[in-house]
N, CA and C of each residue as an Amber inpcrd file, in Angstrom:
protein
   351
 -18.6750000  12.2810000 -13.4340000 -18.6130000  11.1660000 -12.5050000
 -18.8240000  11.7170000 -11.0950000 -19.4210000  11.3990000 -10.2740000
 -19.8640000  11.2490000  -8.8570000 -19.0650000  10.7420000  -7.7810000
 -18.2670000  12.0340000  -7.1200000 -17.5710000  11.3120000  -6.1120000
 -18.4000000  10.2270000  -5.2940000 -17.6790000   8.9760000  -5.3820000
 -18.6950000   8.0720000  -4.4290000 -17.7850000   7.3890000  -3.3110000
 -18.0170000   6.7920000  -2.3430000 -16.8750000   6.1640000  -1.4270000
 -16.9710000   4.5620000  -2.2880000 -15.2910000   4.5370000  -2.5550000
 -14.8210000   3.2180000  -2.9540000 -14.4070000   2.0490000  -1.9200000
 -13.6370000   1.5600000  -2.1470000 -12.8480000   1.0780000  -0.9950000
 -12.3830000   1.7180000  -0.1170000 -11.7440000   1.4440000   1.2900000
 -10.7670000   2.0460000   2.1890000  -9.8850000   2.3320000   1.4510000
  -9.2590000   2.9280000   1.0410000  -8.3390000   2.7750000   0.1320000
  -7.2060000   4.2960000   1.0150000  -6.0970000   3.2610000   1.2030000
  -4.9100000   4.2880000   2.1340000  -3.6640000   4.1130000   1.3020000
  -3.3130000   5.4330000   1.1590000  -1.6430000   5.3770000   0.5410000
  -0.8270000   6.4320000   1.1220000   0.0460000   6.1670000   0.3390000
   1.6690000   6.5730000   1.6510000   2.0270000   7.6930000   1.3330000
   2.5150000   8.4600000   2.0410000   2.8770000   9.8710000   2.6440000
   1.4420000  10.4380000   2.8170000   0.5990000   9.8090000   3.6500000
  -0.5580000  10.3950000   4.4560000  -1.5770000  10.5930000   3.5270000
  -1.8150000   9.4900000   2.3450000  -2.7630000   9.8110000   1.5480000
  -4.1160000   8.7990000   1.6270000  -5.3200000   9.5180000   1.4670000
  -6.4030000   8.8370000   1.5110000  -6.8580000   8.7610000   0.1010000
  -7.3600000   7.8190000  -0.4310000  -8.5540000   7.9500000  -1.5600000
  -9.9450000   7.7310000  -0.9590000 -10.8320000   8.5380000  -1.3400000
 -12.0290000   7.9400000  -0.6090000 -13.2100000   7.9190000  -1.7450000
 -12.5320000   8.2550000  -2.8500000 -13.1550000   7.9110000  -4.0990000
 -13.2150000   7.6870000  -5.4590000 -14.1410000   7.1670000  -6.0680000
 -13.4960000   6.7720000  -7.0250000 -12.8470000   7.8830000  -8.6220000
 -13.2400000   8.7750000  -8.1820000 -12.7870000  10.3530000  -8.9960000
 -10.9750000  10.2080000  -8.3780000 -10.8840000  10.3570000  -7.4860000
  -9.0350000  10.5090000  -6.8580000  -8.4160000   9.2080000  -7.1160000
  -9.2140000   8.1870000  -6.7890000  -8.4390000   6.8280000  -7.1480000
  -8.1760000   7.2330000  -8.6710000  -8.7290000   7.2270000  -9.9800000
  -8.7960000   7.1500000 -11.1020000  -7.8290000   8.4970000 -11.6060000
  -8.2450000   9.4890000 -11.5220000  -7.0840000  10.6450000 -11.1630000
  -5.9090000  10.0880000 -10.9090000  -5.6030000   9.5050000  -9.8750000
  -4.3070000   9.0860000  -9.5860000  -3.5990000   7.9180000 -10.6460000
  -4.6420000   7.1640000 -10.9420000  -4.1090000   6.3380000 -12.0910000
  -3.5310000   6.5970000 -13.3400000  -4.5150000   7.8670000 -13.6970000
  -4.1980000   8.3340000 -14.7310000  -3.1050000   9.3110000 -14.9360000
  -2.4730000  10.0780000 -13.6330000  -1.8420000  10.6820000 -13.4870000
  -0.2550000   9.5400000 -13.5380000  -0.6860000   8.8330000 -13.2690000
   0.9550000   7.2760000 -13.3580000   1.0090000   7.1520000 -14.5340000
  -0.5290000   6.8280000 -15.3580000  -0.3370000   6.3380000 -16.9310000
   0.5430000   7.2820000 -17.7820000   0.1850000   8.7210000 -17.2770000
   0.6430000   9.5090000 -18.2050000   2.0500000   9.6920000 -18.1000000
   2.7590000   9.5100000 -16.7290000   4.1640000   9.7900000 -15.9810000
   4.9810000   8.6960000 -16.8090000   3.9430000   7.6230000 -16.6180000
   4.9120000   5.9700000 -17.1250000   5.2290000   6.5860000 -18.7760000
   3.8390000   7.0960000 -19.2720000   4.0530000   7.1420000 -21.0550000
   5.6800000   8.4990000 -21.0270000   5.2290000   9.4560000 -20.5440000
   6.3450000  10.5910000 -20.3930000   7.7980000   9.8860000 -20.4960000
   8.0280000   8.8400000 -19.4510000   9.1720000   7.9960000 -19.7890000
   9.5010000   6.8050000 -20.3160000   8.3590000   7.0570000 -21.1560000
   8.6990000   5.9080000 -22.0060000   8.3450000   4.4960000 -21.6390000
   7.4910000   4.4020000 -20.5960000   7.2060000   2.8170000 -20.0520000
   5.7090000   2.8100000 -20.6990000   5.4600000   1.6850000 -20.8190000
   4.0180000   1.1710000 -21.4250000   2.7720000   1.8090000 -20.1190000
   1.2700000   1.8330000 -20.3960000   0.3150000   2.1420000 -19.6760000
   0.1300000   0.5770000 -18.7510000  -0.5350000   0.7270000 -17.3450000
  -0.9930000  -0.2490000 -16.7550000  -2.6660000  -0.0330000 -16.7860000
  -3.1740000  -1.3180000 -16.8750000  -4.7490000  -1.6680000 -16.8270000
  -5.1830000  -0.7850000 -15.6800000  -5.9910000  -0.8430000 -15.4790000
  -6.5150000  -0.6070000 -13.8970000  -6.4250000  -1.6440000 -12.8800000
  -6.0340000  -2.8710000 -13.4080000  -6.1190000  -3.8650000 -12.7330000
  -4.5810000  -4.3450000 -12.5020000  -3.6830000  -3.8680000 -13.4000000
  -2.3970000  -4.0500000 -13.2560000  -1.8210000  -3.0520000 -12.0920000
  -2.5220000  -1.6760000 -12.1030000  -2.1650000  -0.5550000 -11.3710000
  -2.6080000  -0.9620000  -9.8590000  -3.5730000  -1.1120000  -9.2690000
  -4.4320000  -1.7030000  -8.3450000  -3.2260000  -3.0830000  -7.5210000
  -2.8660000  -3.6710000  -8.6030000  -1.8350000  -4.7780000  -7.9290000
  -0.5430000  -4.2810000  -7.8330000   0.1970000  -3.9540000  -9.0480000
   1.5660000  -3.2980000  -8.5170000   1.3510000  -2.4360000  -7.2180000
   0.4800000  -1.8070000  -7.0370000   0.8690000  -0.5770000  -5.6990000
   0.2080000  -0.5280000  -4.9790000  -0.8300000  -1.6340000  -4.5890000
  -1.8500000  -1.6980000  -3.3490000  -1.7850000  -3.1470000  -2.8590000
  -1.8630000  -3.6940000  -1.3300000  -1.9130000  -4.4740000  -0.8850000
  -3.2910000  -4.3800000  -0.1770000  -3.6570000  -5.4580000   0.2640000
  -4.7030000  -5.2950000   1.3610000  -4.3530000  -5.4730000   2.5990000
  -4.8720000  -4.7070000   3.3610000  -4.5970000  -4.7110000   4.7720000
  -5.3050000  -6.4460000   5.7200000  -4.7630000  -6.9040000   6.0890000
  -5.2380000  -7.8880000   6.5250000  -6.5600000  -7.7570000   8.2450000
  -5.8150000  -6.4070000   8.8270000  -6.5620000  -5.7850000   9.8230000
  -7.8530000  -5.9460000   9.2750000  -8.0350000  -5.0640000   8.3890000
  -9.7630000  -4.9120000   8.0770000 -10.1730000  -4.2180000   6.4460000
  -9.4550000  -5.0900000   5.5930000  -9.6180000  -5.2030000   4.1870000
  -9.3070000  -4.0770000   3.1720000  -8.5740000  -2.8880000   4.1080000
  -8.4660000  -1.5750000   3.3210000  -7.3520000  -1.8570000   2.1290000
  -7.3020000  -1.0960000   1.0900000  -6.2230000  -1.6450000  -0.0440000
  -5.3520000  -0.3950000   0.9020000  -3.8670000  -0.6730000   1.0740000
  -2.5480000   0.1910000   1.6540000  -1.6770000  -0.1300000   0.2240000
  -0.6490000   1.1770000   0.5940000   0.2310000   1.7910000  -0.1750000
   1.2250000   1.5930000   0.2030000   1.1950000   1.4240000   1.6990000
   2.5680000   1.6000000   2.5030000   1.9600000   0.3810000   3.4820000
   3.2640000  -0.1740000   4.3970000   2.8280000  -0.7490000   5.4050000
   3.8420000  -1.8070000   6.1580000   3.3020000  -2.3550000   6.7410000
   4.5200000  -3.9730000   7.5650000   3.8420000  -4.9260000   7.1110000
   5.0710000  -5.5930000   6.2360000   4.8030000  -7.1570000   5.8370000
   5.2100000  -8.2260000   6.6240000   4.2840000  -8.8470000   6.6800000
   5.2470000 -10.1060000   7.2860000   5.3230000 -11.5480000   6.7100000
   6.6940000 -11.9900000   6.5980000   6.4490000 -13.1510000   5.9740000
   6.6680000 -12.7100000   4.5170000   6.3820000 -13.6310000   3.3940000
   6.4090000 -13.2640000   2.0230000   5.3310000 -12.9800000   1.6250000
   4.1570000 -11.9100000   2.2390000   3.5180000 -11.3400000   2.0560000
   1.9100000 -12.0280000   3.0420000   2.6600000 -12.7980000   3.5740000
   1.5460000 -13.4220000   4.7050000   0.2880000 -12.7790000   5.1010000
   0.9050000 -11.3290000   5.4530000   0.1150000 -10.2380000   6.2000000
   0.2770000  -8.9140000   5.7700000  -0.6600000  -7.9870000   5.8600000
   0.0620000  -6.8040000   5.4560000  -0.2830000  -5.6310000   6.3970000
  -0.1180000  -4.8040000   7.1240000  -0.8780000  -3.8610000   8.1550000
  -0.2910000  -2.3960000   7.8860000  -1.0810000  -1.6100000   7.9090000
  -0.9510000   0.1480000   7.5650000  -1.0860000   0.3470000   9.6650000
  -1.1170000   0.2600000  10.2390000  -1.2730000   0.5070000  11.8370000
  -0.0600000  -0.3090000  12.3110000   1.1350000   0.4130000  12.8820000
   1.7020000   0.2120000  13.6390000   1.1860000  -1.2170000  14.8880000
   0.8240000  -0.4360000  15.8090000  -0.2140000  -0.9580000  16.6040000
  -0.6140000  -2.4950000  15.9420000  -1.3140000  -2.4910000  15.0370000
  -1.7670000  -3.4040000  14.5580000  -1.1380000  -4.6690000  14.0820000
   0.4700000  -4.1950000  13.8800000   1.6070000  -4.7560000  13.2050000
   1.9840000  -5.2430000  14.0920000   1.5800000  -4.8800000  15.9940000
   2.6160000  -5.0700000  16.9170000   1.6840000  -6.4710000  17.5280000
   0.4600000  -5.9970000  17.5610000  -0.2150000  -7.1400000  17.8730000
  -0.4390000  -8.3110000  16.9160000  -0.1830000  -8.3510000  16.0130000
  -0.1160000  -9.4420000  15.2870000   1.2980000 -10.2450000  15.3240000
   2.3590000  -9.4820000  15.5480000   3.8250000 -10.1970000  15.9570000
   3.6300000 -10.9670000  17.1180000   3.0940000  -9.9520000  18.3490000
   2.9080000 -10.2710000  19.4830000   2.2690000 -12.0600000  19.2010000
   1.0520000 -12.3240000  18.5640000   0.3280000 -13.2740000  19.0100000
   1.1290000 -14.2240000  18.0720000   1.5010000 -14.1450000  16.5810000
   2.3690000 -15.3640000  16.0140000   3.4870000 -15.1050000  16.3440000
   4.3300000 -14.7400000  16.3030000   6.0610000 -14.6200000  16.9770000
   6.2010000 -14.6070000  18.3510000   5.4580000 -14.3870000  19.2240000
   5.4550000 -13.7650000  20.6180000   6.6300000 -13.0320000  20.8360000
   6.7490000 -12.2010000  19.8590000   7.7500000 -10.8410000  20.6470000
   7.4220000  -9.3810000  19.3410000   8.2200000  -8.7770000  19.9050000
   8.1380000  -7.0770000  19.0760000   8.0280000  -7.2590000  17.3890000
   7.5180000  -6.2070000  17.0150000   8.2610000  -6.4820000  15.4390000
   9.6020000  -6.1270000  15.0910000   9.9740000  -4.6120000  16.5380000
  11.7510000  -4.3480000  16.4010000  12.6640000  -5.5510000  16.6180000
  12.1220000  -6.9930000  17.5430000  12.6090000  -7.9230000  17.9900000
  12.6590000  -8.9820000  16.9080000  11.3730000  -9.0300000  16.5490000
  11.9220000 -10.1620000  15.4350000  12.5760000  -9.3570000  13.9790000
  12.3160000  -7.9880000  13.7980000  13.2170000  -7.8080000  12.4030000
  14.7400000  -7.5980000  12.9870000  15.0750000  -7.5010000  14.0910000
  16.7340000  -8.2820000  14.4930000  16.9250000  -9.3090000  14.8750000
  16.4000000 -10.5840000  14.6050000  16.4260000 -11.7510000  14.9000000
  16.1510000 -12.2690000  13.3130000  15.2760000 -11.9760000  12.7460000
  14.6480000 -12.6860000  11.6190000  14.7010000 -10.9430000  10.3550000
  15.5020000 -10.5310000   9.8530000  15.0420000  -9.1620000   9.0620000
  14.1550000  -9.3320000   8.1790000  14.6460000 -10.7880000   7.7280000
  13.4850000 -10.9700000   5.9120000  12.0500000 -11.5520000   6.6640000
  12.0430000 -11.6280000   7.6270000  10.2480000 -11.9610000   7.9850000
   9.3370000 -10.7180000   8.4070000   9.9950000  -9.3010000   8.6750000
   9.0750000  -8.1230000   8.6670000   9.9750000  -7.4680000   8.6760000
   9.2610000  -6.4430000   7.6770000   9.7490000  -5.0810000   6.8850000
   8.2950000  -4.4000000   6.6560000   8.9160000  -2.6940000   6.6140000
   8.4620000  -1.8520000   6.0820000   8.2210000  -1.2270000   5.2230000
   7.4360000  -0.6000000   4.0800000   7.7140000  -0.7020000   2.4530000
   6.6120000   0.1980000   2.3750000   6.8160000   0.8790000   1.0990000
   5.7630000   1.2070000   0.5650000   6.2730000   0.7450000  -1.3340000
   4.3740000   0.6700000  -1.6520000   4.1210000   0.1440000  -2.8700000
   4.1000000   1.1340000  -3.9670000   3.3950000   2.4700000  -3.4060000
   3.5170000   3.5320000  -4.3610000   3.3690000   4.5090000  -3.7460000
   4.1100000   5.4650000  -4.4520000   4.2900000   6.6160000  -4.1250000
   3.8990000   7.9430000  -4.7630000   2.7530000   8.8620000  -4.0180000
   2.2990000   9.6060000  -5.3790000   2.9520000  10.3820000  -6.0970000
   2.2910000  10.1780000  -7.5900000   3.2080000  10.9210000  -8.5770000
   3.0450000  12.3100000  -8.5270000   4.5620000  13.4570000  -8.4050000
   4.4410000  14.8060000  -8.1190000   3.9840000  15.0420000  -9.4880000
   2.9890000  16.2280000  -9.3730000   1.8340000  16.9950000 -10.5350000
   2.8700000  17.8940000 -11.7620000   4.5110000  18.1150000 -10.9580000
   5.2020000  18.6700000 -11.9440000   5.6620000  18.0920000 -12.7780000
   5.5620000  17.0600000 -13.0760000   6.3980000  15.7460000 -13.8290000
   5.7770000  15.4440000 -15.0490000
């Protein structure tokens, strides 16, 4: 297979996929972790939804990020998180998650699986 560029595709603790060899790698590296303990395999399409959101900024699938709302929005950029509070809330995102906590939070969806496992 041919590394090729897939999607934007960003995940958490500073990880990029930028193709579809590492995306798939990584999948398969969960399938096998999930079977190890005993949990059933996910599709590719089940995997893709449990642990990736799309970035609403500019369509990248994220791993990690600020939600807002019950999934209204989703942003991997700080920055990006701040200006979007800014223009629907008109204030901070530190301001409205102490005013409002369940309307923005920070999260991540997945986390990569360590290679010793």
């Amino acid at each position: 297979m041919k590394d090729m560029p897939y999607f934007m595709i960003h995940g958490g603790n500073n990880m990029e996929w930028n193709s579809v060899r590492e995306l798939m790698t990584e999948f398969s590296e969960t399938n096998r972790y999930r079977l190890i303990h005993g949990e059933g395999e996910y599709s590719f399409g089940e995997f893709i939804d449990e642990y990736f959101r799309i970035d609403t900024e500019d369509g990248a699938l994220i791993s990690e990020g600020w939600v807002f709302g019950e999934g209204d929005a989703y942003f991997r950029h700080e920055a990006t998180a701040e200006a979007y509070c800014q223009k629907r809330y008109g204030c901070s995102v530190s301001e409205l998650y102490e005013d409002e906590g369940s309307e923005v939070y920070w999260t991540e969806w997945y986390e990569k699986i360590r290679k010793d496992n």
